[in-house]
Structure formats: C-alpha cells, structure tokens
N, C-alpha and C positions, 0 to 999 in steps of 0.2 A: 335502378342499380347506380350506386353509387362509382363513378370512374373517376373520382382525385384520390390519388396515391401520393404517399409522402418516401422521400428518399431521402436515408440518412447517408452522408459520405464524413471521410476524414481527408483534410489536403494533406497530401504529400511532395509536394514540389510547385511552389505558389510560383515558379520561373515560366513553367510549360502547364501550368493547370492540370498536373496531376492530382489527382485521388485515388480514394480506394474506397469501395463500395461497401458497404456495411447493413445495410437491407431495406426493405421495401416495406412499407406500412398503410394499413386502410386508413387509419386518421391521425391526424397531429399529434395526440396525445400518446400514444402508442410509441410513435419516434421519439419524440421529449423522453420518457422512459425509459425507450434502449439507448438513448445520449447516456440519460443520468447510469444507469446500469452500468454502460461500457465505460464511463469517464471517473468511476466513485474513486480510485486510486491514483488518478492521476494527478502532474501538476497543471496551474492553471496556467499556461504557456502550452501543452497537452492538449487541455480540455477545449481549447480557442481554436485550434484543428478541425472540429467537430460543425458540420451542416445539419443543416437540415431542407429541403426543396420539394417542392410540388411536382406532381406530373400525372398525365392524363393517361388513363389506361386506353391501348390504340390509339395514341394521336400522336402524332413526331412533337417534339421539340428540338426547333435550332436554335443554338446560341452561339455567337461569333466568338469566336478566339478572344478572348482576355474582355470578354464581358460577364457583367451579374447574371445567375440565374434567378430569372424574375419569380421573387417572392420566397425566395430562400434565404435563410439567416443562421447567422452563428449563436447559439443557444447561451453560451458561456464567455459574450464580449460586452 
C-alpha cells in the first residue's frame, strides 16, 4: 500500500502561515489537476497561492513555524 499522499493547500496570510485546505490526493498528478482545475479562472498573483506537499498517511509531520514544508511547491511560480 501505497502511504504518500499529496496535499493541496492555498496561503492565505503568508504573516502567520495560514492556509486553507483544499484536499488530499493519492498521487501528484491528481493534485497538479485539482491545482489546474481550481486556478483555470484565476489571476496569476491568485494562482501563486496555490501548494502542493507531501505527507505520510499515519505518520506526524512537524514543521517549525515559518519553515518549508519539505518537498512542497508552488505549481504556478
């Protein structure tokens, strides 16, 4: 069984590291997709919002305050 899951998020307050969750995906391509999907109308100031990150189904991940999530990228920068 496969446990890497991709998470798409959008920032919303780059101050305090908010976001907002926009869903969970079994492979990369699948998230790339719901990027392109969710961002087809927007501008590209909009679309540069948009993540994309990894995570292990069962297994924590910690990341310190105003650090990268490792191996996550913004799709449209």
């Amino acid at each position: 069984m496969n446990n890497k899951l991709w998470i798409v998020g959008k920032i919303t307050n780059v101050l305090n590291d908010g976001w907002d969750f926009i869903g969970v995906f079994s492979d990369e391509p699948l998230a790339l997709n719901a990027v392109s999907r969710v961002c087809t109308s927007l501008t590209d100031e909009e679309k540069s919002k948009y993540f994309i990150a990894p995570a292990k189904l069962n297994e924590p991940y910690f990341c310190a305050d105003g650090c990268d999530w490792e191996g996550g990228y913004f799709p449209f920068e």
